[in-house]
N, C-alpha and C positions, 0 to 999 in steps of 0.2 A: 706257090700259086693258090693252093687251097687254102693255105690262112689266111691271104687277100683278102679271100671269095667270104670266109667266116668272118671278117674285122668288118669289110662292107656291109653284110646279112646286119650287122649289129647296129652299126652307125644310123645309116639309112633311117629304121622307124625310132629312133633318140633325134633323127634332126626334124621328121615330118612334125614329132610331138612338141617342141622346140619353137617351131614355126607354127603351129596353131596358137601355140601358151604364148607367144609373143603378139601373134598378131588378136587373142581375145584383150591380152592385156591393154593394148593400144587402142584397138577398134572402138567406137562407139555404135548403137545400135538405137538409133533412134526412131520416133514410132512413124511409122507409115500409115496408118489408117485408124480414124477417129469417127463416131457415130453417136450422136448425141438423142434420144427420144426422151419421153415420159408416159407413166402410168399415172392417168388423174384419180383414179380410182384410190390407187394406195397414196398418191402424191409422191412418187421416187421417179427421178433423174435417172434412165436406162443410159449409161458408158460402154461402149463397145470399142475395142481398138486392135490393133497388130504392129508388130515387128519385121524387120526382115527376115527371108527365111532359113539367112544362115544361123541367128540363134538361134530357131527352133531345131534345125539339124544340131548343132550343138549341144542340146538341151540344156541350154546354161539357165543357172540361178538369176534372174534379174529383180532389181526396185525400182518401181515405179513413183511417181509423186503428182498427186491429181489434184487441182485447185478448180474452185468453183466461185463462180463471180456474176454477181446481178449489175443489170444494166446502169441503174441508178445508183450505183453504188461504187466508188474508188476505189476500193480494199477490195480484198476476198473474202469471201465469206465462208470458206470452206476450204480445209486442204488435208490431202490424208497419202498415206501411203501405204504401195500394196506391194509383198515380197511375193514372187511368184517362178516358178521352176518349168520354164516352156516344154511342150511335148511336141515331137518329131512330126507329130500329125498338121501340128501347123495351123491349131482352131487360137480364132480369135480371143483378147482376152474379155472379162464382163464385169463391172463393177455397177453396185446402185449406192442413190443415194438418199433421204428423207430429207425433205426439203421442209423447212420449220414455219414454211409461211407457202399458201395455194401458188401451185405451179402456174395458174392463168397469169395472178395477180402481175408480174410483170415477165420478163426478159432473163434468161441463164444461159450464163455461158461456161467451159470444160475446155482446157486443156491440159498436158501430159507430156511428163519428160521421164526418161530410162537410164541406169546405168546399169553393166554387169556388176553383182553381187561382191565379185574381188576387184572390182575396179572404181576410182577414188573420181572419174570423173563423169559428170553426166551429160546428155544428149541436150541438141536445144529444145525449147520449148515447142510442143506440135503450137501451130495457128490456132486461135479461140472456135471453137464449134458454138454459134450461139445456137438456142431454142428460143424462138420467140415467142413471150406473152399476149395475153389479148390487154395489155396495155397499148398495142402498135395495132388496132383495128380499128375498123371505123366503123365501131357500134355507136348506135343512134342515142341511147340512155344508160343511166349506170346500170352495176350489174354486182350484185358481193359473191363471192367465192370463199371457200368452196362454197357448192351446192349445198344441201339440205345435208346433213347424217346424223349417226348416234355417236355421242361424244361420252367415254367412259370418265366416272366420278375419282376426282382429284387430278384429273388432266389438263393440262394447259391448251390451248388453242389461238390460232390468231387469223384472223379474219380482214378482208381487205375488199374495196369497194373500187371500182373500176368505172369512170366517169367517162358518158360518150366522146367522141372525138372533138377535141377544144372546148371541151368544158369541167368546170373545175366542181369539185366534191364541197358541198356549205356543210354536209351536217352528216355523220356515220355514229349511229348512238347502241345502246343494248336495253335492254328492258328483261325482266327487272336488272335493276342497276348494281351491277357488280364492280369488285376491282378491275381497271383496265389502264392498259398501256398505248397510247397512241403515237402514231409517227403519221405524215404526212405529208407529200407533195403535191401541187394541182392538181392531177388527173387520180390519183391513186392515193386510197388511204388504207393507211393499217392498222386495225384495233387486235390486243391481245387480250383474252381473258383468262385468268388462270386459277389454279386451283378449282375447278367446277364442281358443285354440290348440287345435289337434288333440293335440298332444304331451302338454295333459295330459288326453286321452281322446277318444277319436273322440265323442263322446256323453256330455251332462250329464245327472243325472240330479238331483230337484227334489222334496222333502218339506214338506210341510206337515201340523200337530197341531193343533186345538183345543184346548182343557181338559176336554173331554168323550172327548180321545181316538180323536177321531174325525182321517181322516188323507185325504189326495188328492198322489197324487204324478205327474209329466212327465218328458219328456226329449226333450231338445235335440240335433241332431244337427250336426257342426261342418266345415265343408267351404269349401274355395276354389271360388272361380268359375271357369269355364272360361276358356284361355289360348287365344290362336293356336294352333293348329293347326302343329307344327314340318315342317321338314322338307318338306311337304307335296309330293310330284314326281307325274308320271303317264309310264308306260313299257307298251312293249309286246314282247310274246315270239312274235309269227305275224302282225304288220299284218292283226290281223284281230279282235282281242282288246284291251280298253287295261284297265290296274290302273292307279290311283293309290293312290298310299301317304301316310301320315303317323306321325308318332311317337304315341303314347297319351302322356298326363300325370296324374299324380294330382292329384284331388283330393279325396282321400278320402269322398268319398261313395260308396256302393255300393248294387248291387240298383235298385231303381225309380229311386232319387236320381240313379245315375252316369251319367255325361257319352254323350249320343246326339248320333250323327253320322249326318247328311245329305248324300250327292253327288247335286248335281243342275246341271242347265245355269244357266248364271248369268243368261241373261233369264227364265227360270222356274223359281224354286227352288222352287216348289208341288210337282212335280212330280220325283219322284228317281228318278234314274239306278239307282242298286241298293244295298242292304245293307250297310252297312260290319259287318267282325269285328273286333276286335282282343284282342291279346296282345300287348302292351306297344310293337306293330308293328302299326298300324289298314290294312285296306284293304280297296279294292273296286273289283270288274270288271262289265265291261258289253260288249256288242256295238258296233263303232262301222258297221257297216254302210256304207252309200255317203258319209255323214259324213267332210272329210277335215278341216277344222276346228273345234276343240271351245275352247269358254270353259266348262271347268267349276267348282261353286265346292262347299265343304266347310264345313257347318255344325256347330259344334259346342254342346250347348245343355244346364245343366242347374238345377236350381231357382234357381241365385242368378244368372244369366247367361248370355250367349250368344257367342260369338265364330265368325266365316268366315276361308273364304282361298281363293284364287283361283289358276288354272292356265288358260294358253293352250296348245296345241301343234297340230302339224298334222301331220296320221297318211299325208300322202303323202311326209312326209318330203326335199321336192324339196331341192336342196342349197343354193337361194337362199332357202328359207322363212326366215321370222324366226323362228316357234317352233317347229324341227325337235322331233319328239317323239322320247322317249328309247326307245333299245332296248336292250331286257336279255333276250340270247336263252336258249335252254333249257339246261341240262346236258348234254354231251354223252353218248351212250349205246354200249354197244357197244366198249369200249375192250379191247386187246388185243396182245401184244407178238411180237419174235420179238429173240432174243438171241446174242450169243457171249459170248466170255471179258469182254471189256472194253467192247463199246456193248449199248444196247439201242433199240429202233426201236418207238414205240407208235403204233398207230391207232386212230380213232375215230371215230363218226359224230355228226351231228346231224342235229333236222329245220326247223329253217330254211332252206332252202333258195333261199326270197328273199332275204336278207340276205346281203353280204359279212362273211365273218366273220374274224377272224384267232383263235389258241388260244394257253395257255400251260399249261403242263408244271409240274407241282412232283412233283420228285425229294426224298424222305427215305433220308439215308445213314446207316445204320450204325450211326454217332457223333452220330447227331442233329441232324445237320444239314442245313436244306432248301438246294436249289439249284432255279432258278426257269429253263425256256428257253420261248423264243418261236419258236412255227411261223412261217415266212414265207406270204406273200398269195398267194404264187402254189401254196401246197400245204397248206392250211389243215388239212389230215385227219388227219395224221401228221408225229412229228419224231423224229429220233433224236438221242441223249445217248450221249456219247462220254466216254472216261476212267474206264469203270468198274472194279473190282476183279475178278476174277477169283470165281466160286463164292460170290458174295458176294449178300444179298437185299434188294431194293429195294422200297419202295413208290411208285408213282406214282398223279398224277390229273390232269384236265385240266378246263380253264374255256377259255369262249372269251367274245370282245366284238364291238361292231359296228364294222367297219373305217373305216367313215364315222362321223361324230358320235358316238366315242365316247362313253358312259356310264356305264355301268357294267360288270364283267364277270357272267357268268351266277354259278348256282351250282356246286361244285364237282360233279365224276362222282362215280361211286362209284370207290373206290378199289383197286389194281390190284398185289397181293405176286406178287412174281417173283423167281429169282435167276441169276446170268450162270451162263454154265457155266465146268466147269473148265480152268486153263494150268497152264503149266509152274510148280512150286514156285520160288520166287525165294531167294535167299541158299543159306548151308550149315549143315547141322547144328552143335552143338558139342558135340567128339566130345570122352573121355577115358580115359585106360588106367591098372591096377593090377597093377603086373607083380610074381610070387610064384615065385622062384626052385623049382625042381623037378630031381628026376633027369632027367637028359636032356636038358634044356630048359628052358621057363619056362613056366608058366600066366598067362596074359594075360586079363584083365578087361576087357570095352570097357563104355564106359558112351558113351549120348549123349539130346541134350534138345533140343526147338527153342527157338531163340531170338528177342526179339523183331523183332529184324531178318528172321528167316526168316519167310518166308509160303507157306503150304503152298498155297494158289489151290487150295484143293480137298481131300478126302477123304484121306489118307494112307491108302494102303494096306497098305503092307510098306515094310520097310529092307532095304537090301541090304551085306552086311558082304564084301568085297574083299580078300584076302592074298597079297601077294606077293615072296617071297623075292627082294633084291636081288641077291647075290651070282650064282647061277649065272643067272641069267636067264630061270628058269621059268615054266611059264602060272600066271596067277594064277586063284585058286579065290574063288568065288561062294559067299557063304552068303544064304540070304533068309528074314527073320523076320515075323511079322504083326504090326499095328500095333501091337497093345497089348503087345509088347515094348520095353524101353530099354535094356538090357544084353546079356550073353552072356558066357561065357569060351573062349576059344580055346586051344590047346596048339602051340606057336612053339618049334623047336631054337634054338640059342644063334646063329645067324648073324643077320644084318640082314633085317626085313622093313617091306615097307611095307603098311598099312592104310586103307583110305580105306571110309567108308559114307555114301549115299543113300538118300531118299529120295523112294518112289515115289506119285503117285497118280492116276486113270483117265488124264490128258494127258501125263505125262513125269514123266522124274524130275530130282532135283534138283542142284545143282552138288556135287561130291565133297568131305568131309571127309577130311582125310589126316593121318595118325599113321604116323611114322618108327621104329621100336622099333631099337634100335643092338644092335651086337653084344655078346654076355653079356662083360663081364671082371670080373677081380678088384678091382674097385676098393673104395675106404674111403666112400662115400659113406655106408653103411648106419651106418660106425662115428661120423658126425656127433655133435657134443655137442647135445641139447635145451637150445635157449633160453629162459626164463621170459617169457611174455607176460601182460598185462592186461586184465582186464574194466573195464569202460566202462557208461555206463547204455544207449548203443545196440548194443553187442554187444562183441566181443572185439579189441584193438587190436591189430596186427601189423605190425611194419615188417622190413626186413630189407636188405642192400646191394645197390643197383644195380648191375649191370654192362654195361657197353655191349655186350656181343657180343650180348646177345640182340632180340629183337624183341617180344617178350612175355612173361610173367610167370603162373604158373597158379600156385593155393593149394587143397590138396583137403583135406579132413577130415573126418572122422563127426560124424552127428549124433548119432549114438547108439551113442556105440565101447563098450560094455558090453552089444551084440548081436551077433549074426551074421544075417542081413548087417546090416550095421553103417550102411547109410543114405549113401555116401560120397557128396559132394558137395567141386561144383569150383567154382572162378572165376577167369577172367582178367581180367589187366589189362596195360595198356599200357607200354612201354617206358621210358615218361618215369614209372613209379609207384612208390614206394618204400614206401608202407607204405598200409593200410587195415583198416577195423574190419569185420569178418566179423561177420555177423549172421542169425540163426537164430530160425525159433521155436518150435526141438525144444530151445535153450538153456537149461539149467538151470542154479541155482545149484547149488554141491558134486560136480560132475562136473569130471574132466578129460578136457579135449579136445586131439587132438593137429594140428598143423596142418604141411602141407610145402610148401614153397616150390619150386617148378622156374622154370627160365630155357629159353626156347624160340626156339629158332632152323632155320629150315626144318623146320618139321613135327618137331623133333626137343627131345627136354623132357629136362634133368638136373637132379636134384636138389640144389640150391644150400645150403637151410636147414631146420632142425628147429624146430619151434615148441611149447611146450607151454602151456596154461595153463584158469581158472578164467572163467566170465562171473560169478561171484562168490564167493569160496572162503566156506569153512565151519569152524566150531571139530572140530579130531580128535573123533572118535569115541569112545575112552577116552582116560584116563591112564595114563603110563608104569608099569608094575608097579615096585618097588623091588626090588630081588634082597637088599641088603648094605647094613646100616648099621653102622658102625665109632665109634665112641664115644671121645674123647681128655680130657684132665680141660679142654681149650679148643676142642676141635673136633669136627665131625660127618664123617664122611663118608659119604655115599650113592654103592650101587651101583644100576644098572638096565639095562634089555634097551633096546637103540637100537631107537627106531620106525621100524619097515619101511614106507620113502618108497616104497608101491606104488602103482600107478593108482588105486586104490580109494579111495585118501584126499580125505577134502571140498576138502582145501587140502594149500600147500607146506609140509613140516616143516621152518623154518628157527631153531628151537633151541629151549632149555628153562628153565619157568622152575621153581625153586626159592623156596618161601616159609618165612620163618623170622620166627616169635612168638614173646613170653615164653610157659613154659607154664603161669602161672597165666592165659593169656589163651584163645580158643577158637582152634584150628588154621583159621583160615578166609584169605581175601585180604586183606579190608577189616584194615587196622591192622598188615599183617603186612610185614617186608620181604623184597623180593625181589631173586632172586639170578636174573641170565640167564645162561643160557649158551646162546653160539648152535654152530651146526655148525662153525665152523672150529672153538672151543672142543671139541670130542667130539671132534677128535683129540688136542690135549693131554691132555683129560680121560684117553685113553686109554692114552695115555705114561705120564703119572702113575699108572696103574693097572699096565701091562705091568714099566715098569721095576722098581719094589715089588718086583712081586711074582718077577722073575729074583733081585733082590738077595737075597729071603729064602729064596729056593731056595738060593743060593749059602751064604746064613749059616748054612741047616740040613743043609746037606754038614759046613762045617768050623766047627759049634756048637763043639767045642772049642776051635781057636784062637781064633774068635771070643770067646768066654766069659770067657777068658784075658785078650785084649785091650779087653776092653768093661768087662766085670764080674767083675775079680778078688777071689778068696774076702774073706771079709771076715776079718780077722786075730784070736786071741783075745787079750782084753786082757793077758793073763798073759804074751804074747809081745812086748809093745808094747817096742821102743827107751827111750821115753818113761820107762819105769820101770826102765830099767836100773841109774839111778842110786842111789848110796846112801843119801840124805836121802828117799827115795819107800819105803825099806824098814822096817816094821814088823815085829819076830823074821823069818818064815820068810817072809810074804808080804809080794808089792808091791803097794802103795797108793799113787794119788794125790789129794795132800789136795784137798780141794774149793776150796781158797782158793789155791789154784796156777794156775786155771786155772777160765777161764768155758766150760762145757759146753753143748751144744743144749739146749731143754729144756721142757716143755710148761706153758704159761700155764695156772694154774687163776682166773677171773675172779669164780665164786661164794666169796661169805664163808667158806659151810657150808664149802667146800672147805679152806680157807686155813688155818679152827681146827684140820685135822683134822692139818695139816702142822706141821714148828716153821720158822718159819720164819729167814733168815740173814738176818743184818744185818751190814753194812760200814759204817763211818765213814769216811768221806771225806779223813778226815787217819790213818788205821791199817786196816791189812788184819786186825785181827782181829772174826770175828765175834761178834755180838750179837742178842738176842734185846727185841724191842723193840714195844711199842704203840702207838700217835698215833694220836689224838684218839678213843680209845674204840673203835677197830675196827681188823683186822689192815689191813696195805698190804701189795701185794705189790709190791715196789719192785728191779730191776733197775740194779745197778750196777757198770761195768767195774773192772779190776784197778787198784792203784794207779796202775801206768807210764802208763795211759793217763787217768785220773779228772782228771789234770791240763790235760787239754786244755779244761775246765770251770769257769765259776766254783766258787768254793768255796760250799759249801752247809751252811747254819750247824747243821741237823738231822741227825740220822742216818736214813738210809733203808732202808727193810726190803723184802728181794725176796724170792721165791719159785721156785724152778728144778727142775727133773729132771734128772739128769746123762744123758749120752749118749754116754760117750767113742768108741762106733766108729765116728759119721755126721761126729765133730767131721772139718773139711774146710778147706783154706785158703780166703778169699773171692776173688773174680776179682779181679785184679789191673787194675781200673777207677776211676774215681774217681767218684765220687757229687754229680751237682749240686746236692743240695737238703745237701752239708758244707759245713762254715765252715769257713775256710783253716786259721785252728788245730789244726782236724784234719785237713787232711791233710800238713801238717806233723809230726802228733805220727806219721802212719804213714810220713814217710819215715825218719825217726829210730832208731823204733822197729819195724821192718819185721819180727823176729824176734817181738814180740808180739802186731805185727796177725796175721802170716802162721798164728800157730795161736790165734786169736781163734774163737766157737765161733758160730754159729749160733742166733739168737733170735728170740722174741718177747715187746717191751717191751709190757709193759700195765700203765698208769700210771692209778692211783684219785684221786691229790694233783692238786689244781687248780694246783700252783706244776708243774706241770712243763710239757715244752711239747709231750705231747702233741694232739693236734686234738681237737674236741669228738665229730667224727664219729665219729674213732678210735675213741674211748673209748663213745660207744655202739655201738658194733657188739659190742663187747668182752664186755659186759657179758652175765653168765647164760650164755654158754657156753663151748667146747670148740672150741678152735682149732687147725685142727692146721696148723704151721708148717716151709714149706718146708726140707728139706737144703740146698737151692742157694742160698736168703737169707741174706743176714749185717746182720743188721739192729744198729745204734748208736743208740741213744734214736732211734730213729724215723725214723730215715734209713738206707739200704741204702751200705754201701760199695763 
């Protein structure tokens, strides 16, 4: 009986278990209670639901599977599932969801189905719970949604415009115009915009139209969330006082939207310490009272986000603390110097007076350049800078730190202009003298200038000009000038004196310049020949010979040598220099400038070289006048006044040019050719001119013998030798026949002319003439005497010429021979030397195409009046 009792005990809770695990397996549990709201705020779909409450007595594992579906829309737009382990108490479940587009904008619906976790089959679907949108209202006008917020940068957003009841949306736009996506039904539209950037606009701006015209428009503000907090430190200036600092960051939101900050202790940030300010540099202070460790923390917070940050330190600062807090003491106050020539010594106070502090100095020089010194610890209040210039003005200022744990330095004093006082002038003037010969002595010029190397350390007051006659060994005399002089002239007899001038100012004066002036003689220096020098595009180039004896080299000149005073200016140079380009900026083009050279040895300068020249010459001023043109039947000659090479001129006269055109052409350059003549030329020129003109002086003394011997009378024919003879005698008078002899004689080339003549014809094989016509018009046809016709082929026609007799020019011809003769004639002239030699002077001018004259010839010939040289002995067309 009792094993019964123990086989039942056992059976029993194996079949209750049995029977649960059978009936979860089978059971379904499907949901009994669904609740659908929304939060417009966040834009999430609030799901509320239950079960029966035997699963939750159960406490079984169950999954759930939630879909989500807009009215306008066939499909789902959402579906998720949720594993979830009921509890006994029997609370509802809660899901949310973020809705990707304003919950107003239309109609959502939720339902929900279950299965147990071990079981393979699920409940039916709960019925749709819808939420209805203000798509199903009967609002009068459209309306976009969401409402106004701040949209954080690189987020997406989509926007939708809700058109009163039966009226349809014409227009949903954005401004400035970004990427966008739209969808669209009659009553309701969707614009998406994504990616959102502050860059294109802090602020979206949102239209919507009806068809009725009716209009609703938003705007969107575009901002980052807040970042850490940079930088963030906490320092104190009196351990009595603590500021924490941090960097400010944009995020472009502004006004209510921009980013607030919170200091408060980090176990109660309820609870803030004090006020932060910022500009661009956030901070804030507080009292730390008997507090000597602080965990403070820095909240940063603004609509789309929040960020902190966190600072330990300990304000007793012991030197084993782990978070010594930082000290950044005050500016020092009260600064104040005292100076000489070359240091200066600043003081200064501060009021930390707990703190070790050490300072530093920044010096600004002159030239702009800072120089940085450090006080030492053991004198923390004052430092003096050494090395400074003389009368020269400094600015200083001081910052100081904390000598322990350092941190930071303070901020700078205020700052502190001061300047040393005055030393002694350093270097020597540079002096120079223009000495102007005079009765009695000489007038001496000093000129002097500081140079870079001189440093005046101070205020120039006066110069002091010093003269001292070497020879007898007299006191020297003191002259003193005030500053604003640079010159002087002194009056010096002709012996040796020495000159030296200083300068003075409130401390001393300065090392002596010294100028030797030698004693007056006769010498040739003055008579030196000027050398021509050149312009250059940086000034005027000048070289001239080295000589070793000197030790330096001076070059003085005007700047403006067509004044008085004339501007005179010097410069030296070194012993090893031979040449350099002088340069000005009184230089002009068309000006001469004159330049001297001295060589200087002990304070003592002689004139080596003459230099003259242009920084860039210029064309004369006029042209030469012509005095004398001379006229020859082949030449011109021109007289003219020589251009006076005076200083005035733009440039060097280095000769002339002469231009010579046909004068059917215009007298101008272009086409013409020219003739140069340069200066050495204008003394031939002038030779040629003087000598002329003694010879014709000398001819019109003894114009008779000359006349005589030149141009003897011309004979009359009636006296001539020639006709001495008897065969030349006609009764009482002498004649010579025309056929005895070829006379000079003038070509007539027109027809008209020819008829008006008779003309003489020769045959070629008989000296008698003939009068004769071919081919219908006269020719006037020239043919020598027999004795010589032979040097010729024979010519089967008779020829007819035309002539003027001329017996008193007839002339023998030069005794030359003629290269364009054929050897037969000159042959037939050595033979017959008695008929060349009184052969007469012509001009052939030949009509017949058989002859041999040229073609040119013969047109030139033609239609006029030739008149043919005495001194030509022309033979068919050839000179003998």
């Amino acid at each position: 009986m009792m094993n019964q009792f123990m086989i039942l005990a056992v059976l029993l809770p194996l079949r209750t278990c049995y029977t649960t695990y059978s009936q979860q397996e089978s059971d379904v549990f499907p949901v009994t209670y669904l609740n659908v709201s929304k939060d417009l705020d966040l834009q999430q779909l609030l799901v509320e639901w239950d079960v029966v409450k035997s699963a939750h007595d159960a406490e079984l594992a169950m999954s759930f599977e939630i879909q989500v579906r807009r009215t306008d829309e066939a499909t789902t737009v959402w579906t998720e599932f949720q594993n979830v382990t009921l509890e006994k108490l029997g609370k509802p479940l809660h899901w949310t969801w973020d809705s990707d587009i304003p919950l107003e904008c239309m109609s959502h619906a939720v339902r929900i189905r279950s299965k147990a976790k071990t079981s393979k089959i699920w409940s039916q679907w709960s019925l749709w719970e819808t939420l209805p949108g203000l798509d199903t209202s009967n609002r009068s006008g459209p309306q976009i949604f969401p409402k106004e917020k701040i949209l954080a940068e690189g987020s997406d957003i989509t926007l939708c415009c809700i058109g009163g009841k039966g009226q349809t949306i014409k227009e949903f736009s954005v401004f400035p115009t970004v990427d966008v996506f739209k969808h669209t039904n009659n009553q309701v539209r969707l614009l998406t915009v994504e990616n959102l950037s502050h860059d294109k606009g802090s602020n979206i701006h949102v239209y919507c139209y009806d068809e009725d015209k009716r209009s609703h428009e938003a705007a969107f503000f575009v901002g980052k969330p807040p970042d850490t907090p940079k930088d963030f430190s906490c320092q104190t200036q009196d351990m009595k006082r603590v500021t924490c600092s941090w960097r400010d960051q944009e995020t472009y939101l502004y006004g209510k939207n921009s980013p607030q900050y919170t200091l408060s202790k980090t176990s109660s940030q309820k609870t803030a310490l004090c006020k932060a300010s910022c500009s661009k540099q956030c901070s804030c202070s507080w009292n730390i009272g008997q507090q000597w460790i602080w965990n403070v923390t820095v909240t940063v917070e603004n609509p789309l986000g929040k960020k902190t940050a966190t600072d330990v330190f300990d304000v007793n600062h012991r030197p084993n603390s782990d978070f010594p807090l930082a000290v950044y003491p005050t500016a020092p106050f009260q600064v104040w110097e005292d100076c000489t020539d070359t240091e200066m010594t600043l003081h200064w106070n501060y009021e930390n007076n707990e703190i070790e502090l050490f300072c530093q100095t920044e010096v600004l020089q002159p030239d702009g350049k800072v120089e940085l010194h450090n006080s030492s610890i053991t004198d923390p209040r004052r430092i003096t800078v050494r090395g400074l210039r003389p009368h020269t003005e400094y600015t200083a200022r001081v910052r100081c730190g904390a000598a322990n744990h350092f941190w930071r330095w303070s901020e700078w004093s205020q700052p502190l202009t001061t300047r040393t006082k005055e030393g002694t002038p350093s270097g020597k003037l540079d002096i120079w003298r223009e000495i102007t010969p005079v009765r009695g002595g000489r007038n001496v010029t000093l000129f002097w200038k500081q140079t870079p190397s001189f440093q005046a350390n101070g205020k120039i007051i006066s110069y002091e000009v010093t003269l001292k006659k070497i020879e007898d060994g007299s006191q020297p005399e003191s002259i003193s000038f005030s500053s604003v002089y640079n010159s002087t002239r002194i009056f010096i007899d002709n012996h040796s004196h020495r000159i030296s001038i200083v300068a003075k100012n409130n401390a001393n004066f300065s090392l002596p310049s010294v100028l030797i002036i030698s004693r007056a003689t006769d010498n040739s220096t003055e008579e030196l020949k000027e050398g021509q020098v050149n312009g250059t595009d940086d000034g005027i180039f000048i070289s001239w010979e080295p000589r070793s004896i000197y030790d330096s080299y001076i070059i003085d000149w005007c700047n403006f040598p067509r004044l008085q005073p004339c501007d005179l200016q010097w410069k030296r140079f070194g012993p090893n220099v031979s040449s350099a380009v002088i340069s000005s900026a009184a230089f002009v083009p068309g000006v001469r400038y004159k330049f001297r050279i001295y060589g200087s040895v002990a304070s003592r300068a002689s004139l080596l070289e003459k230099k003259i020249g242009y920084l860039r010459e210029l064309p004369p001023f006029h042209d030469p006048i012509v005095r004398k043109v001379d006229l020859t039947y082949n030449s011109v000659t021109l007289s003219w006044d020589s251009y006076l090479a005076n200083e005035s001129e733009p440039g060097f006269v280095r000769g002339y040019h002469v231009y010579v055109s046909p004068i059917q052409g215009n007298c101008n350059l272009k086409g013409s050719k020219k003739y140069i003549l340069s200066a050495n030329m204008l003394y031939f020129v002038l030779l040629l001119v003087i000598v002329p003109t003694l010879v014709a002086a000398i001819c019109h003394w003894k114009m008779k013998w000359v006349k005589e011997c030149c141009c003897p009378a011309i004979p009359s024919p009636n006296k001539s030798k020639v006709l001495s003879f008897k065969e030349f005698k006609i009764d009482s008078e002498k004649v010579l026949k025309i056929n005895d002899c070829l006379p000079d004689m003038l070509a007539m080339d027109s027809n008209d002319e020819a008829h008006k003549l008779h003309p003489v014809t020769w045959s070629p094989l008989s000296s008698t003439p003939t009068e004769d016509k071919i081919d219908g018009h006269n020719s006037s046809w020239i043919y020598p005497s027999e004795n010589v016709a032979r040097d010729f082929p024979p010519t089967p026609k008779p020829q007819t010429h035309t002539c003027f007799e001329n017996f008193a020019y007839s002339s023998p011809p030069e005794a030359e021979s003629d290269p364009y003769q054929i050897p037969e004639t000159l042959e037939a002239g050595k033979t017959n030397q008695a008929v060349v030699l009184y052969q007469p002077q012509c001009y052939i001018d030949i009509f017949h195409e058989d002859t041999a004259s040229t073609t040119t010839e013969t047109g030139e010939r033609k239609n006029s009046l030739k008149y043919i040289s005495q001194t030509d002995t022309c033979w068919l067309g050839g000179k003998l």
